[in-house]
N, C-alpha and C positions, 0 to 999 in steps of 0.2 A: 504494500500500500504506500510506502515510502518512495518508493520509486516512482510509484504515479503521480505521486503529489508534485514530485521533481520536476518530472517529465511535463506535468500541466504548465506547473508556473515559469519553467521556459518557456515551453509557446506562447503563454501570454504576455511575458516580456520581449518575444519576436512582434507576436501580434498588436503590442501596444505601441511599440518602435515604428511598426510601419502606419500604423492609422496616425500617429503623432507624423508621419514623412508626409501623409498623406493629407493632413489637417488646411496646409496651407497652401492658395493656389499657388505659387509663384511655383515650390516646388514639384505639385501638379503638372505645373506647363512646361516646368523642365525635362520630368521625366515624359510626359508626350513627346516632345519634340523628339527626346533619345531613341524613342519606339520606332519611329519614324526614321531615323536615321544615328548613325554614331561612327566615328564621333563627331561634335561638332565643335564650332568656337564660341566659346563662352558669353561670347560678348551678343550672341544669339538671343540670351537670353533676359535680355535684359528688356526693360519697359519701354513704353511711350515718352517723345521730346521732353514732355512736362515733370515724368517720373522716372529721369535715364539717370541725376545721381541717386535718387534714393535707391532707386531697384540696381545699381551697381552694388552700392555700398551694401546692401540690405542679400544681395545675392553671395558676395565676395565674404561678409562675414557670418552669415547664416547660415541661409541654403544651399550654398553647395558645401560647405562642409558638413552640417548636420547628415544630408546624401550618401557624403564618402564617408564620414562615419560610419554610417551605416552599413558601407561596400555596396549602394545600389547606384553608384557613379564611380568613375577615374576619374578625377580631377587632376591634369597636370597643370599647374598655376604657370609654369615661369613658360608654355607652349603657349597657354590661353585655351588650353583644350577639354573637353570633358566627354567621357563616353560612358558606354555601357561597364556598371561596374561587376562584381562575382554573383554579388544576389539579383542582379536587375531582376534576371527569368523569373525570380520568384516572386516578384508583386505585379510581373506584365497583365498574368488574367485579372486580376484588383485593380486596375491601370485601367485596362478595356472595357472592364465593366462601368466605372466612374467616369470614363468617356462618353460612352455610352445612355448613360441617363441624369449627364451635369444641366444640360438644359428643358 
């Protein structure tokens, strides 16, 4: 029974890790874009004229490392590059589906 308790409360520290990846669009739109293609350049990812330093700053210190913490990006900083990281595959079908029924 100890085991399973083990075993539960990992997954749900995996599965709260990715719903917290998942909380915020910015990181949303990134990992779209990735789906779609990888890798890309960073600077992709960024906002509209009006919110190009926020969502620099806001990307540069947040989300994409919270991501690569995670391992569902590579983020090479000194490239400017970011791709698909070791766990992407495993939040693509949760990725698809949140595409799927965002609007």
């Amino acid at each position: 029974m100890k085991q399973t308790t083990n075993q539960n409360t990992r997954k749900s520290a995996t599965l709260d890790r990715i719903f917290d990846v998942f909380s915020h669009q910015s990181r949303r739109r990134i990992l779209s874009k990735l789906a779609t293609d990888s890798p890309r350049d960073e600077g992709e990812f960024e906002g509209k004229n009006e919110e190009l330093e926020r969502s620099l700053i806001s990307n540069t210190h947040v989300h994409l490392p919270k991501l690569a913490d995670g391992g569902f990006i590579e983020w090479n900083r000194e490239e400017g590059t970011v791709a698909h990281g070791p766990r992407f595959e495993e939040i693509l079908p949760l990725l698809e589906t949140i595409e799927n029924h965002e609007n």
